[in-house]
KEGU-439104 format. One record per atom (N, C-alpha, C): y, x, z; residue in one letter. Coordinates in steps of 0.1 Angstrom, whole numbers, plus 5000, padded with zeros to 4 digits. Last residue first. Layout:
<atoms>
> py; px; pz; code
> Y; X; Z; A $
...
</atoms>
This chain:
<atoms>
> py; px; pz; code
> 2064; 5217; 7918; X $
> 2077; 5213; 7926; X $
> 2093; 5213; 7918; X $
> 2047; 5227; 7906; X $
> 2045; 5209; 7908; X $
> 2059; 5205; 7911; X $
> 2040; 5257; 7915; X $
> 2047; 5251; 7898; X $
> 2048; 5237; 7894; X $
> 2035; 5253; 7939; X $
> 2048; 5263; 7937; X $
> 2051; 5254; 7922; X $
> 2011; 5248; 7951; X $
> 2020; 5232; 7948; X $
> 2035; 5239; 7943; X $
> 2001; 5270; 7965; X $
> 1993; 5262; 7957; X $
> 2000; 5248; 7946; X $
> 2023; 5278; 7980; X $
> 2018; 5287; 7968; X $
> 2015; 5276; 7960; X $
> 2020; 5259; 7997; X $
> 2033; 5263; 7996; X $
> 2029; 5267; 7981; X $
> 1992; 5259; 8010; X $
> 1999; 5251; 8002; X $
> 2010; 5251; 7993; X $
> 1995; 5290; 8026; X $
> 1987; 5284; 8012; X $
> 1990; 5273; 8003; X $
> 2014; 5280; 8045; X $
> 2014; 5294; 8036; X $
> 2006; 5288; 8020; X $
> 1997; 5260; 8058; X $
> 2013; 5257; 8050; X $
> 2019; 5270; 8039; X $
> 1963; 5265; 8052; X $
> 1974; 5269; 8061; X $
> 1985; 5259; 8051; X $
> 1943; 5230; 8050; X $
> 1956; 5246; 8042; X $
> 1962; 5249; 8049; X $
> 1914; 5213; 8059; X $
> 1928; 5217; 8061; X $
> 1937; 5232; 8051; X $
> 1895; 5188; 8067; X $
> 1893; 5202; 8054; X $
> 1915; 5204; 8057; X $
> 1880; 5175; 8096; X $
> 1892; 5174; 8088; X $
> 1894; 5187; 8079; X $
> 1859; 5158; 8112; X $
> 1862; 5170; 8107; X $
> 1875; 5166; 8096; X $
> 1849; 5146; 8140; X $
> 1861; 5144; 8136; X $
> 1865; 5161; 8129; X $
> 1823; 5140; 8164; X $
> 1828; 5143; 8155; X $
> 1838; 5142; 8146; X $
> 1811; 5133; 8198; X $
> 1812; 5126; 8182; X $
> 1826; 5136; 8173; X $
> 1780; 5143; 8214; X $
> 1797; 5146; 8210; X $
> 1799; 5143; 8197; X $
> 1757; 5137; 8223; X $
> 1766; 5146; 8231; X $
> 1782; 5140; 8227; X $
> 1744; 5142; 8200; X $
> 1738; 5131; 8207; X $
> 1742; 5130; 8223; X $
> 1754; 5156; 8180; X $
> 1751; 5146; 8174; X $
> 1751; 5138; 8188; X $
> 1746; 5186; 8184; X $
> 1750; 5178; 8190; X $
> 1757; 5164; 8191; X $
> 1731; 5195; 8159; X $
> 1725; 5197; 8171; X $
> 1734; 5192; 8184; X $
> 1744; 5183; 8137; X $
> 1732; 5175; 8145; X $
> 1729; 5180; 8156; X $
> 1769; 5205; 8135; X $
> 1773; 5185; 8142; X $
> 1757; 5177; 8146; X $
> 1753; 5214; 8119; X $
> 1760; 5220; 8132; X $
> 1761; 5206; 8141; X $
> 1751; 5204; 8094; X $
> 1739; 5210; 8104; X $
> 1744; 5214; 8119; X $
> 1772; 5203; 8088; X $
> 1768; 5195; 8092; X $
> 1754; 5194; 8098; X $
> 1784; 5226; 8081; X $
> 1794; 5215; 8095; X $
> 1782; 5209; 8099; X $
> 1773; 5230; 8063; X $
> 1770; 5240; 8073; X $
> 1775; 5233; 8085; X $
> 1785; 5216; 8041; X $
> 1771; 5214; 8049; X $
> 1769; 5224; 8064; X $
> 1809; 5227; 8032; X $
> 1807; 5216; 8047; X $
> 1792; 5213; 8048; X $
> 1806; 5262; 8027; X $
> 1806; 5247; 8021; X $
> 1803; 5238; 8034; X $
> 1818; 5283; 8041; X $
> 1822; 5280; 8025; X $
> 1815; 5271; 8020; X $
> 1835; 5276; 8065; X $
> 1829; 5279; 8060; X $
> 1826; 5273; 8045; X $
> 1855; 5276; 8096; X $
> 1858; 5283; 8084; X $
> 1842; 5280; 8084; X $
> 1879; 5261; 8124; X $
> 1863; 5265; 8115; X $
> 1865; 5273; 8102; X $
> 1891; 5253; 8151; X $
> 1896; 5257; 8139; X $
> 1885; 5268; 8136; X $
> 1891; 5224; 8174; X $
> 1888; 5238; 8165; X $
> 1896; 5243; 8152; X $
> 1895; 5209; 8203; X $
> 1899; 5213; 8191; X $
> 1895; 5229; 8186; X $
> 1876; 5186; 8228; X $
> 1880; 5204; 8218; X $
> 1880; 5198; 8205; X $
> 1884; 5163; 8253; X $
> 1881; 5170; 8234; X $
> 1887; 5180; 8235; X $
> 1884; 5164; 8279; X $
> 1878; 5150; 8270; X $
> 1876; 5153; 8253; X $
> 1898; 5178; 8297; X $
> 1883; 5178; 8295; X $
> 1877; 5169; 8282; X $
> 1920; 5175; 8304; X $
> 1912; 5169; 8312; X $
> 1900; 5168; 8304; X $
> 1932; 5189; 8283; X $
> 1939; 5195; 8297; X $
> 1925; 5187; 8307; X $
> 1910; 5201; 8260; X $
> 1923; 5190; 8262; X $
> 1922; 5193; 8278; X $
> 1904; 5231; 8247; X $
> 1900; 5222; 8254; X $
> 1911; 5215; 8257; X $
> 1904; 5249; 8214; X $
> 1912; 5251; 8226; X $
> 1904; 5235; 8236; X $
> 1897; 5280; 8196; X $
> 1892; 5272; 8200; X $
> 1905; 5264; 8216; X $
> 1894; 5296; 8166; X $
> 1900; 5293; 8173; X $
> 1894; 5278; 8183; X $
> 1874; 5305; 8141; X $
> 1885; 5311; 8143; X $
> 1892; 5312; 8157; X $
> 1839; 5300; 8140; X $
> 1848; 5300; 8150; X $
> 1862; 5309; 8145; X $
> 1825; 5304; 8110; X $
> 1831; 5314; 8115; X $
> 1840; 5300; 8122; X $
> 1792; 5297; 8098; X $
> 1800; 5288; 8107; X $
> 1809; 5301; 8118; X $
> 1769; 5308; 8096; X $
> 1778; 5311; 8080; X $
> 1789; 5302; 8088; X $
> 1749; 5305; 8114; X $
> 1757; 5318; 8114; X $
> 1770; 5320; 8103; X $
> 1755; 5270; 8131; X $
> 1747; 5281; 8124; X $
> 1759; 5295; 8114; X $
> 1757; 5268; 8166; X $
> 1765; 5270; 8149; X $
> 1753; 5278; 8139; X $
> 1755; 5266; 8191; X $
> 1744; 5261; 8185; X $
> 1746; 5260; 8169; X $
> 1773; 5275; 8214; X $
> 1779; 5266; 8202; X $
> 1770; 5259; 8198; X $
> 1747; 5281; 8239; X $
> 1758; 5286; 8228; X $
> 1766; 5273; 8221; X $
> 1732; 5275; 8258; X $
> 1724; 5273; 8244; X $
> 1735; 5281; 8233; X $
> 1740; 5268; 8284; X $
> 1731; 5277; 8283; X $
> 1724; 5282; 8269; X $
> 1765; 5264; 8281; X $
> 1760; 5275; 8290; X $
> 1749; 5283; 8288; X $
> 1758; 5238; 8263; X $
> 1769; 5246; 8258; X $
> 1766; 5266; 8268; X $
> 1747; 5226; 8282; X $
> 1740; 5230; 8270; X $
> 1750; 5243; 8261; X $
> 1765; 5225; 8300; X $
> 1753; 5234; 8302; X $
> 1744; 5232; 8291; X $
> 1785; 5207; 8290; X $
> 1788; 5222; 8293; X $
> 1777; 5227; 8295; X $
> 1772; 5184; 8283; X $
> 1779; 5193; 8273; X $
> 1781; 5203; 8274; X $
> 1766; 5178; 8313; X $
> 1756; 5176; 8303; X $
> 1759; 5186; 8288; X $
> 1795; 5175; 8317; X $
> 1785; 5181; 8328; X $
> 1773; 5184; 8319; X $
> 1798; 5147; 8306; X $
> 1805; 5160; 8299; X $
> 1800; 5172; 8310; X $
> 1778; 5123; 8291; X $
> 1779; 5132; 8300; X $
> 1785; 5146; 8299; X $
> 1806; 5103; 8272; X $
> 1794; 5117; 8272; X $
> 1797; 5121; 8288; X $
> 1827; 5092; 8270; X $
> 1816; 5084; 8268; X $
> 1805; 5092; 8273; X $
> 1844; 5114; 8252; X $
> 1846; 5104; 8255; X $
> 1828; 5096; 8258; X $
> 1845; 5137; 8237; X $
> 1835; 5139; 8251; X $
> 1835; 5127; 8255; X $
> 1846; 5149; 8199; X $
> 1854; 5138; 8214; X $
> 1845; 5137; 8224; X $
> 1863; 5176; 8186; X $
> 1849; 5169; 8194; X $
> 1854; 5160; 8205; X $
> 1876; 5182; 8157; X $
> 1878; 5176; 8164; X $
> 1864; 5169; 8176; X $
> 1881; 5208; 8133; X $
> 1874; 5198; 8139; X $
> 1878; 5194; 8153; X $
> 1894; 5219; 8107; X $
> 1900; 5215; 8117; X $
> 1889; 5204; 8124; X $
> 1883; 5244; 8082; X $
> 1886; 5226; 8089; X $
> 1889; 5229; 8101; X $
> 1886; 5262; 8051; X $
> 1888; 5258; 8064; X $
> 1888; 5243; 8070; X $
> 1865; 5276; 8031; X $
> 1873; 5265; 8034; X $
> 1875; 5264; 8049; X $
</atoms>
C-alpha cells in the first residue's frame, strides 16, 4: 500500500529534528520503502511518499518520533491505478 505522509515541525525544536535525523537516520523500520521525499520552502513539513504492506509498520515508525513531529498519514492510488480499479463502475 502506498501513503502519503505528512510531518508537521510546527511547535518542534526543528534543530532538534535535524540531528536526530543526522545523526540516527529516518529511524523506519526496514519493511518501510521511502519512494520520495520533499521539505516545505521554510522548513515546517515534509512530505512523503511511503510504501508498505501493512500500516503498522507506519506506526512503529511514527513512535520513534512521536515526540518531535506530529503525523498525518494518508493511504493513497496512483490515478493510473484508480482508473483500472473503478473501469467496470463507470
Amino acid at each position: 500500500m502506498l501513503f502519503f505522509v505528512i510531518e508537521d515541525f510546527h511547535g518542534a525544536d526543528r534543530k532538534e529534528i535535524y540531528r536526530r535525523f543526522r545523526d540516527k537516520g529516518r529511524l523506519k523500520p526496514d519493511e518501510l520503502v521511502v519512494h520520495h521525499s520533499w521539505i516545505a520552502g521554510d522548513m515546517s513539513r515534509c512530505f512523503m511518499l511511503v510504501e508498505a504492506d501493512d500500516a503498522t509498520v507506519l506506526q512503529r515508525w511514527v513512535i520513534e518520533w512521536a515526540d518531535l513531529v506530529e503525523f498525518e498519514i494518508v493511504p493513497v492510488a496512483s490515478s493510473k491505478d484508480m482508473v483500472v480499479a473503478l473501469a467496470g463502475h463507470l
